[in-house]
BABALO-79575 format. One record per residue: residue number from 1; x, y, z of N, C-alpha, C in turn. Coordinates in Angstrom, 1 decimal, decimal comma. Example, Ala and Ser with C-alpha at 12.3 -4.5 7.8 and 13.67 -1.06 7.14 Angstrom:
+-----+--------+---------+--------+---------+----------+--------+--------+---------+--------+
|   k | n.east | n.north |   n.up | ca.east | ca.north |  ca.up | c.east | c.north |   c.up |
+-----+--------+---------+--------+---------+----------+--------+--------+---------+--------+
|   1 |   13,2 |    -5,7 |    7,8 |    12,3 |     -4,5 |    7,8 |   13,2 |    -3,3 |    7,8 |
|   2 |   12,8 |    -2,2 |    7,1 |    13,7 |     -1,1 |    7,1 |   12,9 |     0,0 |    7,9 |
+-----+--------+---------+--------+---------+----------+--------+--------+---------+--------+
//
This chain:
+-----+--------+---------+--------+---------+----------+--------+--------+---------+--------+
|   k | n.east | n.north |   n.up | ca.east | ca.north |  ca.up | c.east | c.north |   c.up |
+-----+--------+---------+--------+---------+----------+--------+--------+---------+--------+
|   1 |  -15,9 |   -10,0 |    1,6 |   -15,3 |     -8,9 |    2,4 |  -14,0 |    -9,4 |    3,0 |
|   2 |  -13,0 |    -8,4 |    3,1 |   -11,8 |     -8,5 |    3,9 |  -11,1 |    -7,7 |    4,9 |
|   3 |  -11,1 |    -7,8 |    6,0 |   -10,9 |     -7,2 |    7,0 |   -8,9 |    -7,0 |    6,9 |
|   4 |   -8,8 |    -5,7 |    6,6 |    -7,3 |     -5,6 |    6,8 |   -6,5 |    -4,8 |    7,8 |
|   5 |   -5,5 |    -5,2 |    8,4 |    -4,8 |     -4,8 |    9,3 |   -3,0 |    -4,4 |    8,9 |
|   6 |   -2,4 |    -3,4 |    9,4 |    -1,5 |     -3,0 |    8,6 |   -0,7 |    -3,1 |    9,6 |
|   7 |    0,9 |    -2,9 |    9,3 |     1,4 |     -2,5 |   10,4 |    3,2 |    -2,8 |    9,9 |
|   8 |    3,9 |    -2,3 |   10,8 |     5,5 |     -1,8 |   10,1 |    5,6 |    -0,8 |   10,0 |
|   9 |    4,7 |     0,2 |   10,1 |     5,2 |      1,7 |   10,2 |    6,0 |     2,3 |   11,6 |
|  10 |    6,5 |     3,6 |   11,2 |     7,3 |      4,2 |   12,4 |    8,1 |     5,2 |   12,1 |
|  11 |    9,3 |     5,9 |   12,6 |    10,1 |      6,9 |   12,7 |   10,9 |     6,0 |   12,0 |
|  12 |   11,7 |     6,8 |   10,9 |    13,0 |      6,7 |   10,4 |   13,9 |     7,8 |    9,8 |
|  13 |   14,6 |     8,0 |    9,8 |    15,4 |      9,0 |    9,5 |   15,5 |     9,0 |    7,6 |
|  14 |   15,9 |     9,8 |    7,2 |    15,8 |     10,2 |    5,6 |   17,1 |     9,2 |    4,9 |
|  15 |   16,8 |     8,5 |    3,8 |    16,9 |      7,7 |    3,4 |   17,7 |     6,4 |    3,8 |
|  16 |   16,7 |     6,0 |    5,0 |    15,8 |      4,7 |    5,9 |   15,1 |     4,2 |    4,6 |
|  17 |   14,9 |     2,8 |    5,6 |    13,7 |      1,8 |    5,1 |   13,0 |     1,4 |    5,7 |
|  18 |   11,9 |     0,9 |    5,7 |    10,8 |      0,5 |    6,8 |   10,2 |    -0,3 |    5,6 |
|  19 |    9,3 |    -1,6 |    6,0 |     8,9 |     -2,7 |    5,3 |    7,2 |    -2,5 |    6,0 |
|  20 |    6,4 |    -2,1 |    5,0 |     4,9 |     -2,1 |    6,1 |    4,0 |    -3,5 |    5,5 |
|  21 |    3,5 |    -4,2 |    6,0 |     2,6 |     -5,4 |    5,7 |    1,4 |    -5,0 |    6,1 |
|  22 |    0,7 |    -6,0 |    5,3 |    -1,0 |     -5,5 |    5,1 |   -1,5 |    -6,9 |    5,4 |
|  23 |   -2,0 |    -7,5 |    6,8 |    -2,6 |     -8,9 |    6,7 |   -3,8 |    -9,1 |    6,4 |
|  24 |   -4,8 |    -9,9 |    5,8 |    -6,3 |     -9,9 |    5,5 |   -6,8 |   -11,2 |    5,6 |
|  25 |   -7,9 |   -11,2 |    6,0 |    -9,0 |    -11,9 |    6,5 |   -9,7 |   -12,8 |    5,5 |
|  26 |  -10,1 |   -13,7 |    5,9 |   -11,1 |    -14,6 |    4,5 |  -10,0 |   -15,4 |    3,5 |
|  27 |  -10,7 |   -16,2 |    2,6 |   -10,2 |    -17,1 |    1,6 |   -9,8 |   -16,7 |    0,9 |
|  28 |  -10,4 |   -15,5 |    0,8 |   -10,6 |    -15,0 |   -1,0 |   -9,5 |   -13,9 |   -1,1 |
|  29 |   -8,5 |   -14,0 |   -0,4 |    -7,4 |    -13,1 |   -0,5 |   -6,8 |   -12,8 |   -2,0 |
|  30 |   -6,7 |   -13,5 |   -2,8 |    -6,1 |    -13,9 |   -4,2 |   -6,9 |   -13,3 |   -5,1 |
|  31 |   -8,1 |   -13,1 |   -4,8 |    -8,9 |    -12,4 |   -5,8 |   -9,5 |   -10,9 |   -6,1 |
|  32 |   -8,4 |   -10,3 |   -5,2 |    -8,6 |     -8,9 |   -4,8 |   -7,3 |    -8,5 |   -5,2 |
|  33 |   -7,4 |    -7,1 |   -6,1 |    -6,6 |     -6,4 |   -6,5 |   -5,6 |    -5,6 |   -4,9 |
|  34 |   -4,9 |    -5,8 |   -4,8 |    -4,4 |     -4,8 |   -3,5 |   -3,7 |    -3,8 |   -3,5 |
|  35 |   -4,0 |    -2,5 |   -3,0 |    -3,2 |     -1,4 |   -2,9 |   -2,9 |    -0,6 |   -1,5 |
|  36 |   -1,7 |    -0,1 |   -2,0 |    -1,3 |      1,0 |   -1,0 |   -2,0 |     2,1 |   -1,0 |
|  37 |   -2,1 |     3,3 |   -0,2 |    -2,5 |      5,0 |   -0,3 |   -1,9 |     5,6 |    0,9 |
|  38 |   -1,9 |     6,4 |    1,0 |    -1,4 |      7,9 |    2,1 |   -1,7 |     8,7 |    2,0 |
|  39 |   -2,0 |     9,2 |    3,2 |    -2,7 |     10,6 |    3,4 |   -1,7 |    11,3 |    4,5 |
|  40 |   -1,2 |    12,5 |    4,2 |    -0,6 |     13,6 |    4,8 |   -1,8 |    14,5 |    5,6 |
|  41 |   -1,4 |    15,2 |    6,0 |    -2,1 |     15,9 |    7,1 |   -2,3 |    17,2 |    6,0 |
|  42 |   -3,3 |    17,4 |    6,2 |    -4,3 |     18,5 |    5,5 |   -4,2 |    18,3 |    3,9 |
|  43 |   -4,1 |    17,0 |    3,5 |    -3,9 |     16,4 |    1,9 |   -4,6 |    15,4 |    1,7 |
|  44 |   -5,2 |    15,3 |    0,3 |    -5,9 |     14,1 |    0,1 |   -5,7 |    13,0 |   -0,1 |
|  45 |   -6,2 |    11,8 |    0,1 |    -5,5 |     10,2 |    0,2 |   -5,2 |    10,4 |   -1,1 |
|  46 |   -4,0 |     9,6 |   -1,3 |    -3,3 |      9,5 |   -2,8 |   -3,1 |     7,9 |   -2,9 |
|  47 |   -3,0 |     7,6 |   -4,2 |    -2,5 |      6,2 |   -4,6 |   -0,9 |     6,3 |   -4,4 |
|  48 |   -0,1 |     5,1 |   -4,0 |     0,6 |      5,0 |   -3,9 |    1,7 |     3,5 |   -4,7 |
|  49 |    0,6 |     2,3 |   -4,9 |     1,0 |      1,4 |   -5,2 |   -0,2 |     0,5 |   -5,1 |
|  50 |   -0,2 |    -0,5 |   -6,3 |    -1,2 |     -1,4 |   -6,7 |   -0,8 |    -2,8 |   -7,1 |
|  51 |   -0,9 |    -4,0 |   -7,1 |    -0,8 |     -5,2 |   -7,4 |   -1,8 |    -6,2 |   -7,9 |
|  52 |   -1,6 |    -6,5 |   -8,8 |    -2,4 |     -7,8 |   -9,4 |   -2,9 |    -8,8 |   -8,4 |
|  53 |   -4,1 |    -9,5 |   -8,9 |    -4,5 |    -10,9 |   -8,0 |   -3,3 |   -11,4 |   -7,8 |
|  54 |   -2,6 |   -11,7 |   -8,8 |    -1,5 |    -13,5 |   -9,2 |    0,0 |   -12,4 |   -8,7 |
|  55 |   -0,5 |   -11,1 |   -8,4 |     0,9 |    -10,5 |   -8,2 |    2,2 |   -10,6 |   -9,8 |
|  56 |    2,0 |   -10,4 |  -10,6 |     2,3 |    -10,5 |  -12,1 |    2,0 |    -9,2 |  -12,5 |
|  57 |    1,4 |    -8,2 |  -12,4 |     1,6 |     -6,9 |  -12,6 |    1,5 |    -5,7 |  -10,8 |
|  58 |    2,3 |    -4,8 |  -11,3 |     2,2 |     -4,5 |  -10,4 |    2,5 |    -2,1 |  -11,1 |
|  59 |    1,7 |    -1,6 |   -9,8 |     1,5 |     -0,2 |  -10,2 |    2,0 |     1,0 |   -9,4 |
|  60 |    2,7 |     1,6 |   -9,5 |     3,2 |      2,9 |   -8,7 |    2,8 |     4,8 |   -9,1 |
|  61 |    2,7 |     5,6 |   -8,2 |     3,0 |      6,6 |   -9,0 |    4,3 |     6,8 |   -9,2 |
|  62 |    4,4 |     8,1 |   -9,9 |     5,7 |      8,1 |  -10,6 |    6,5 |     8,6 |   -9,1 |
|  63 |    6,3 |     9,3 |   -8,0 |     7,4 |      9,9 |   -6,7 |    8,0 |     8,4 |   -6,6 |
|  64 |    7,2 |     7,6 |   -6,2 |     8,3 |      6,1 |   -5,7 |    8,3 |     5,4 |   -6,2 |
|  65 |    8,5 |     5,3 |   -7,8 |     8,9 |      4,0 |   -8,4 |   10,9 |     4,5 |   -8,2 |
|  66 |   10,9 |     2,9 |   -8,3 |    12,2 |      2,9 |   -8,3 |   13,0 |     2,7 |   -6,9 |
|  67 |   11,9 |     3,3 |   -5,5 |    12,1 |      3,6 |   -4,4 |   11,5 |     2,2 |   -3,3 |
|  68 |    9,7 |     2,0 |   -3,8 |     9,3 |      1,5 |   -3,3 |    8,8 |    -0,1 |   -3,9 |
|  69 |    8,1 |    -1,2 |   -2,9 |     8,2 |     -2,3 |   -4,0 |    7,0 |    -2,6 |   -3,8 |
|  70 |    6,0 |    -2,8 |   -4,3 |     5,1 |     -3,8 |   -3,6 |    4,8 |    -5,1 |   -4,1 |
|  71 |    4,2 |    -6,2 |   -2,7 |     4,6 |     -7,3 |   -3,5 |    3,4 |    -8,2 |   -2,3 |
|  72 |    3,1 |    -9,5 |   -2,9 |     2,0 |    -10,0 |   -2,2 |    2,7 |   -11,9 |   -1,8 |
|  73 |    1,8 |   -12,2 |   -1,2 |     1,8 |    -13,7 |   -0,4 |    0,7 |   -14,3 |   -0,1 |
|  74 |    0,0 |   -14,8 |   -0,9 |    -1,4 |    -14,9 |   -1,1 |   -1,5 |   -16,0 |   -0,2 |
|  75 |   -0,6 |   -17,3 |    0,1 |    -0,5 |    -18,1 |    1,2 |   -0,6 |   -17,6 |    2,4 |
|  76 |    0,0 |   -16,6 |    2,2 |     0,0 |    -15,9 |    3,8 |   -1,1 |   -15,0 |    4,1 |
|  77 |   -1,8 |   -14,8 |    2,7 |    -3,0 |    -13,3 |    3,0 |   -2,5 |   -12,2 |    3,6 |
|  78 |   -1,4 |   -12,0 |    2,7 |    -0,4 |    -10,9 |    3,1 |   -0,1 |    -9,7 |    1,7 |
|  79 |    0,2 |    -8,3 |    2,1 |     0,3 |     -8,0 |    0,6 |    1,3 |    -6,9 |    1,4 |
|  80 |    2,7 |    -6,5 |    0,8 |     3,8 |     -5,8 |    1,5 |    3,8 |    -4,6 |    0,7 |
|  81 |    5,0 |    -3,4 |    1,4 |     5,2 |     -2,2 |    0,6 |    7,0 |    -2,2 |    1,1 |
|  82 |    7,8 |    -3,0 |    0,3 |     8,9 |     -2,4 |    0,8 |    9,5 |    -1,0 |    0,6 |
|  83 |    9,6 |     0,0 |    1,1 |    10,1 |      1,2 |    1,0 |   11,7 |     1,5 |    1,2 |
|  84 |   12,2 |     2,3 |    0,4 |    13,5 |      2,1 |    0,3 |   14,0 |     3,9 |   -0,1 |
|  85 |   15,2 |     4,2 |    0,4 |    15,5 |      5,4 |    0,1 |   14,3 |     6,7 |    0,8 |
|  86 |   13,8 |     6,5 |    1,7 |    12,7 |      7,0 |    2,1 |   12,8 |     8,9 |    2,3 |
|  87 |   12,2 |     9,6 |    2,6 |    12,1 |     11,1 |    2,0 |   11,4 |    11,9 |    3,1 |
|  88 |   11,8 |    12,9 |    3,7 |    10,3 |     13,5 |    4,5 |    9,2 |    13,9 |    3,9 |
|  89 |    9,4 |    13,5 |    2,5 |     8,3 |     14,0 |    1,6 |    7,0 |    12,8 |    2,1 |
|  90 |    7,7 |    11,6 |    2,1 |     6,8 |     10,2 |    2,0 |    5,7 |    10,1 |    3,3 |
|  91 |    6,4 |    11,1 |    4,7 |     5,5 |     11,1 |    5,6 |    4,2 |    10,9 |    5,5 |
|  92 |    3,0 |    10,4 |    6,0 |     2,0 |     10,2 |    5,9 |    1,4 |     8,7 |    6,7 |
|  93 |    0,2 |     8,9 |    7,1 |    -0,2 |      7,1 |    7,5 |   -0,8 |     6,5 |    6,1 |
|  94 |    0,0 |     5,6 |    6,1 |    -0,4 |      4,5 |    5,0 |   -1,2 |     3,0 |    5,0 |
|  95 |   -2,4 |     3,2 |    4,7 |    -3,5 |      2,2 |    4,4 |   -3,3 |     1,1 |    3,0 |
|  96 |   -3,8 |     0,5 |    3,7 |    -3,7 |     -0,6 |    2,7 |   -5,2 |    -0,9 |    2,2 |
|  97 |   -5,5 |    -1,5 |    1,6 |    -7,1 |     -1,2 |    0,8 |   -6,9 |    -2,5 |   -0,6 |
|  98 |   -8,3 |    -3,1 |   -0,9 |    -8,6 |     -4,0 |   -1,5 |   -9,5 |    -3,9 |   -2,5 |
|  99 |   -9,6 |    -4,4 |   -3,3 |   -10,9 |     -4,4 |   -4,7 |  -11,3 |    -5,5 |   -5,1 |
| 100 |  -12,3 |    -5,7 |   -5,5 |   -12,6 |     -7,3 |   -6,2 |  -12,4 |    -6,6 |   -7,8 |
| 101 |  -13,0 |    -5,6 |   -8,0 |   -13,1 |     -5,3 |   -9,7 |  -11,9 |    -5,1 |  -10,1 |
| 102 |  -11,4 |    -5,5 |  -11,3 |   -10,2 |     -5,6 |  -12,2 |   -9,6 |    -3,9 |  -12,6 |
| 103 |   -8,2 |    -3,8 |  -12,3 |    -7,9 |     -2,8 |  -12,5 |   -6,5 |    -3,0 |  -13,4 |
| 104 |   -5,8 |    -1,8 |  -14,0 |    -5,0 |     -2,0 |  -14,9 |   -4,6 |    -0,5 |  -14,3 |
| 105 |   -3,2 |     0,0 |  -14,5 |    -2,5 |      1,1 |  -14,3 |   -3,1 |     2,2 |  -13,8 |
| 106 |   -3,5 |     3,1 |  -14,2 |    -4,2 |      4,4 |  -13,4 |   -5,6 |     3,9 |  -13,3 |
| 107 |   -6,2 |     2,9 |  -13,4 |    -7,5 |      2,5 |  -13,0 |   -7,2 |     1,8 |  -11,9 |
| 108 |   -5,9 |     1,7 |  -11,4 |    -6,2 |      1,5 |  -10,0 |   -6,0 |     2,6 |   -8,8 |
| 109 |   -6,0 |     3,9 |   -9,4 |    -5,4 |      4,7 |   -8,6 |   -6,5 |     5,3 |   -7,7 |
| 110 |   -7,7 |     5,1 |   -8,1 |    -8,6 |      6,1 |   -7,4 |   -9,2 |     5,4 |   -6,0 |
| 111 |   -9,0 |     6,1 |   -4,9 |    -9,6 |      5,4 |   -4,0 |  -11,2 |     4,8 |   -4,1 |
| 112 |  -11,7 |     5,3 |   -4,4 |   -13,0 |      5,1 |   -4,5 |  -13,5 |     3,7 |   -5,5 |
| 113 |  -12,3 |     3,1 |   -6,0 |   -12,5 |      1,8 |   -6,6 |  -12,1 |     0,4 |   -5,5 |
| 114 |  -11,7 |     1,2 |   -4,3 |   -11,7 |      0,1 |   -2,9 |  -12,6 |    -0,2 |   -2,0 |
| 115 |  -12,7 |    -1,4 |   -2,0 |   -14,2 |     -1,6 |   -1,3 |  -13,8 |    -2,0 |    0,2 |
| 116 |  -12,6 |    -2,3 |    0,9 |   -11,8 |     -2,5 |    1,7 |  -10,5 |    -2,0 |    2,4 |
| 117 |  -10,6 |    -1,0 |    3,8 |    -9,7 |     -0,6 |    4,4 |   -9,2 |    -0,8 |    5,7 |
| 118 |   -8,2 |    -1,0 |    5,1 |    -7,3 |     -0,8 |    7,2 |   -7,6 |     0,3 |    7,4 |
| 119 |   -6,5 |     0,3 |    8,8 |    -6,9 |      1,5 |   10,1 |   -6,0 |     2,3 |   10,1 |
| 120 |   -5,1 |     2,2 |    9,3 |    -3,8 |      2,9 |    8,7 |   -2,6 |     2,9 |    9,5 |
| 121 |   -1,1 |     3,0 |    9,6 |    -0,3 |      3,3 |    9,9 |    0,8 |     3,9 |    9,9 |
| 122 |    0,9 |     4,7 |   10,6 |     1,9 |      6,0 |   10,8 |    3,1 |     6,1 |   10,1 |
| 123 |    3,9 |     6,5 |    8,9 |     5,4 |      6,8 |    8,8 |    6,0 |     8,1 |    8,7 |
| 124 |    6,6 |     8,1 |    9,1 |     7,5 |      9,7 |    9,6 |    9,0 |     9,4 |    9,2 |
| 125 |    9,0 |    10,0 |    8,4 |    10,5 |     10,3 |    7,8 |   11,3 |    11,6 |    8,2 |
| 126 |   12,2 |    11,8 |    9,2 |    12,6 |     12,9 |    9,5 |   14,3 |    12,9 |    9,0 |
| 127 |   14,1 |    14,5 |    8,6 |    15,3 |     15,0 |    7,5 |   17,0 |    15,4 |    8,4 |
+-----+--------+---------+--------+---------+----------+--------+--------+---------+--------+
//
């Protein structure tokens, strides 16, 4: 088990950046797939972004590739989302969430393959 805590979110104006970090608990940080998700207000949590154990692959949907990065620090028990060019589309609080089971491209998208969540944090993109 990994206890994660998130945080870097906030107000920015339309195409801002904001950098959100994901810190986690325990040894075993390296052995958990790690992802991003977002949930809008009256919308269902969506995948947003996924990374490998060794951080050597890494998964987006198609709205923020190109936009956003994700990237991990397994020394630090850290796993990041840099966001770039940002949208009021992107608004939503964004959790960060963890898996031990092995995932590959759209097998990491479904929430329900996370066995581990933060408490989420707020971003607001205003146009």
């Amino acid at each position: 088990q990994v206890q994660l805590v998130e945080s870097g979110g906030g107000l920015v104006q339309a195409e801002g950046s904001l950098r959100l970090s994901c810190a986690a608990s325990g040894r075993t940080f390296s052995s958990y797939v790690m992802g991003w998700f977002r949930q809008a207000p009256g919308k269902e949590r969506e995948f947003v972004a996924a990374i490998s154990w060794s951080g050597g692959s890494t998964y987006y949907r198609d709205s923020v590739k190109g936009r956003f990065t994700i990237s991990r620090d397994n020394a630090k028990n850290t796993v990041y989302l840099q966001m770039n060019s940002l949208k009021p589309e992107d608004t939503a609080v964004y959790y960060c969430a963890a898996r031990r089971d092995y995932c590959s491209g759209s097998g990491c998208y479904a929430p329900r393959g996370y066995n581990n969540w933060g408490q989420g944090t707020q971003v607001t993109v205003s146009s």
